[in-house]
C-alpha positions as CSV (number, residue, x, y, z in Angstrom):
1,X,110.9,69.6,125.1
2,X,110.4,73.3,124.7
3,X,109.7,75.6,126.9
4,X,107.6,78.0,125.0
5,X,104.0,77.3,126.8
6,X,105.3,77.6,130.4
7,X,108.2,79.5,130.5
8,X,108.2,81.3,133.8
9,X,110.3,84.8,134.7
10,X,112.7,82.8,136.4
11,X,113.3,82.1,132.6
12,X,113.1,84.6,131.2
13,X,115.5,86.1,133.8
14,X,118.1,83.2,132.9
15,X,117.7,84.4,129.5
16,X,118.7,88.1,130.1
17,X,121.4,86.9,132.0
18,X,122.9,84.5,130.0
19,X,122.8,86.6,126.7
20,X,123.3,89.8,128.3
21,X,126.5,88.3,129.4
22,X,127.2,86.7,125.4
23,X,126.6,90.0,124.9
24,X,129.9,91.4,125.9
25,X,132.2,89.1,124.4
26,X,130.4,88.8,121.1
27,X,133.5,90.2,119.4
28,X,132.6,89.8,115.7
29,X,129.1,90.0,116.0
30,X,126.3,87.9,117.7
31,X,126.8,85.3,115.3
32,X,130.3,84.4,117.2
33,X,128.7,83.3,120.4
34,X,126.1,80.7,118.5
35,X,127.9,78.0,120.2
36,X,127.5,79.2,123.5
37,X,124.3,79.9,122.7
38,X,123.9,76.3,121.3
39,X,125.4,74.8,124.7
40,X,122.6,76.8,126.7
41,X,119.2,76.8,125.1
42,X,119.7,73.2,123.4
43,X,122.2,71.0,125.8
44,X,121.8,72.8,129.4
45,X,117.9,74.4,129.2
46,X,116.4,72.3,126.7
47,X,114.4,75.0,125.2
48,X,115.2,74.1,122.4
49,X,115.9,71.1,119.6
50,X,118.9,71.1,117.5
51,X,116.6,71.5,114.4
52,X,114.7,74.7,116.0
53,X,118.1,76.2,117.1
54,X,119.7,75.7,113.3
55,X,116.1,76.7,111.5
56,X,116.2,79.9,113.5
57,X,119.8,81.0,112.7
58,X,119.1,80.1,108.9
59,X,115.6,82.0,108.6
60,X,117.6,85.2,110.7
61,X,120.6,84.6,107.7
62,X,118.0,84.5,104.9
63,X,116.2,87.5,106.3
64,X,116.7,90.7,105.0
65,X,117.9,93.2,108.0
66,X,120.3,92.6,110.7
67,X,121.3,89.0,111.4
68,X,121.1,89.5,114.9
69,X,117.4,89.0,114.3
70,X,118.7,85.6,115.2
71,X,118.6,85.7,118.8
72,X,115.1,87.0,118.8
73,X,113.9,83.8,117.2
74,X,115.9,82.0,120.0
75,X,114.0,84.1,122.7
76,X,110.3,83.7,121.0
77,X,111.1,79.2,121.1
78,X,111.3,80.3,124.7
79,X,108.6,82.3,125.7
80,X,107.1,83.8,122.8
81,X,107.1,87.5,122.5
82,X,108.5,88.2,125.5
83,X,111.0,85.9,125.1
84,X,111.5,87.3,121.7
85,X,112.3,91.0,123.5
86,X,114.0,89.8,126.6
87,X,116.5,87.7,124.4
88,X,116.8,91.1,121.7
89,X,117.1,93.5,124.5
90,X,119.9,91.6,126.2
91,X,122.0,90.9,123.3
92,X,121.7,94.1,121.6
93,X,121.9,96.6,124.8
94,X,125.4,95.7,126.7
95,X,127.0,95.4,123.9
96,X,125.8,98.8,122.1
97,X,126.9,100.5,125.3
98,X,130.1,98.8,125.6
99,X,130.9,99.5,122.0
100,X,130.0,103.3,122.2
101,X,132.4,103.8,125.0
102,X,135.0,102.1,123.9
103,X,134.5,104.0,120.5
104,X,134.8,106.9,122.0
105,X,137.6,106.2,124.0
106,X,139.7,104.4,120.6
107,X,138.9,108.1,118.7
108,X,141.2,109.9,121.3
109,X,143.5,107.2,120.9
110,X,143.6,106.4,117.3
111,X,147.5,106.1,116.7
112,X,148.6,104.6,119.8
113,X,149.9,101.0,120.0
114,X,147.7,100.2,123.0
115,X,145.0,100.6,119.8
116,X,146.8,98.9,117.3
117,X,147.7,96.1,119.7
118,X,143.7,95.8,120.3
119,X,143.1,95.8,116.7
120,X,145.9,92.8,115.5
121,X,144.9,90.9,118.9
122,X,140.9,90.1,118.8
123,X,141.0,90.1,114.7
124,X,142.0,86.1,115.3
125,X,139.7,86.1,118.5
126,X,137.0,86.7,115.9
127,X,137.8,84.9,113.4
128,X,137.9,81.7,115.6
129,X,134.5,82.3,117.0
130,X,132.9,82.6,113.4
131,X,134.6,79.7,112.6
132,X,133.3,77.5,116.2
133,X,129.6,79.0,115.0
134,X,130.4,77.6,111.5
135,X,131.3,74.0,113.4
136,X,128.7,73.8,115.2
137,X,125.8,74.6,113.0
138,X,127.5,72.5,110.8
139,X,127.6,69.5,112.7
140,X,124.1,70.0,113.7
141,X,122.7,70.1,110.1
142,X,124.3,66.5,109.7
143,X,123.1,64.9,112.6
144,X,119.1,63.1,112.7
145,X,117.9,64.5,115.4
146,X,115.6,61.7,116.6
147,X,118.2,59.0,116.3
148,X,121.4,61.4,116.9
149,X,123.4,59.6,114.0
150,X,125.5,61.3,111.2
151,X,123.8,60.9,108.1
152,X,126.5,60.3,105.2
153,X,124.3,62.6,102.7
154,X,124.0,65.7,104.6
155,X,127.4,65.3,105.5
156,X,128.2,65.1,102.2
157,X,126.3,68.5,101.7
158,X,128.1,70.4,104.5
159,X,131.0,69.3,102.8
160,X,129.8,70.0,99.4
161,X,128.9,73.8,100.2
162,X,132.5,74.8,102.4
163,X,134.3,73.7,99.7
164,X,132.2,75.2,96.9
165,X,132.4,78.7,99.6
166,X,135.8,78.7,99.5
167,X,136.9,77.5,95.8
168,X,134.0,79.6,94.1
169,X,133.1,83.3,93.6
170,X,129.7,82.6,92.6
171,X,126.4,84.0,95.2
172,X,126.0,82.2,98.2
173,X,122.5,82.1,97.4
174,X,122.9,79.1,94.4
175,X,124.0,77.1,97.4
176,X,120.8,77.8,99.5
177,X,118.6,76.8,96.6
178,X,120.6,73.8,95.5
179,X,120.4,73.0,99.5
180,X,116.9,73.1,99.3
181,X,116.7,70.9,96.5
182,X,118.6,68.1,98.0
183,X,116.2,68.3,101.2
184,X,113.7,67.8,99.1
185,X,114.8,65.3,97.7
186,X,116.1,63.3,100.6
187,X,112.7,64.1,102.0
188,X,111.1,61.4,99.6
């Protein structure tokens, strides 16, 4: 079930909360809190299916622009266009105050180890999160939604595409296509 056709502004309200809050501790982007994201609009709300929640982060990644766009996908599967600006708003607007104080704040304070110590200790932080996001979008593209199974062949293509990511220097984007090719042919 979604809740696009009645969401209410109690909703809409839990939305702003809950990303306004991601918001904040999005340390390497928005993209590092798509598991908490995940956990709240498909497991807790239901607003969403694990197919619409992956479809929307991959159309936001394909995209040209900001991948942030992202969230406002999640936002419109909840209530449309105001969804769409309640969810942008909320992600975007903590987190660009919080980073302009804290940039102005590191600039008189560029040399000290209080800085430095910042800098070496949420470089892993970050790192972890993109790789949870990675994880989880992951397992959901290998999962049939309707029966909740693993399915050995798109495993087989999550596999497939890390390991050609890591070992190869070639464009991201001749995985995409080839990607596309085996959905369509698994489609048949």
């Amino acid at each position: 079930m979604t809740a696009a056709a009645g969401a209410s502004p109690v909703d809409l309200w839990a939305l702003a909360q809950h990303f306004a809050t991601l918001s904040l501790i999005a340390i390497s982007g928005a993209i590092a809190t798509v598991p908490e994201m995940h956990r709240f609009l498909v497991d807790e709300k239901h607003w969403m299916t694990h197919t619409q929640f992956n479809d929307s982060v991959a159309m936001a990644q394909a995209a040209p622009g900001p991948n942030v766009f992202f969230v406002a996908l999640f936002g419109w599967q909840v209530a449309r266009a105001p969804g769409a600006a309640v969810a942008f708003a909320s992600i975007i607007l903590p987190a660009s105050v919080l980073v302009y104080a804290m940039w102005r704040w590191k600039r008189s304070r560029e040399d000290t180890q209080l800085v430095k110590a910042l800098r070496l200790g949420l470089s892993p932080i970050a790192a972890g999160l993109t790789v949870s996001t990675g994880l989880v979008l992951a397992q959901n593209a290998a999962v049939i939604e309707a029966t909740q199974r693993l399915d050995w062949r798109l495993a087989a293509v999550v596999v497939g595409t890390v390991i050609f990511s890591l070992r190869s220097k070639r464009n991201p984007l001749w995985m995409i296509a080839a990607g596309a090719l085996v959905g369509i042919a698994l489609s048949f």
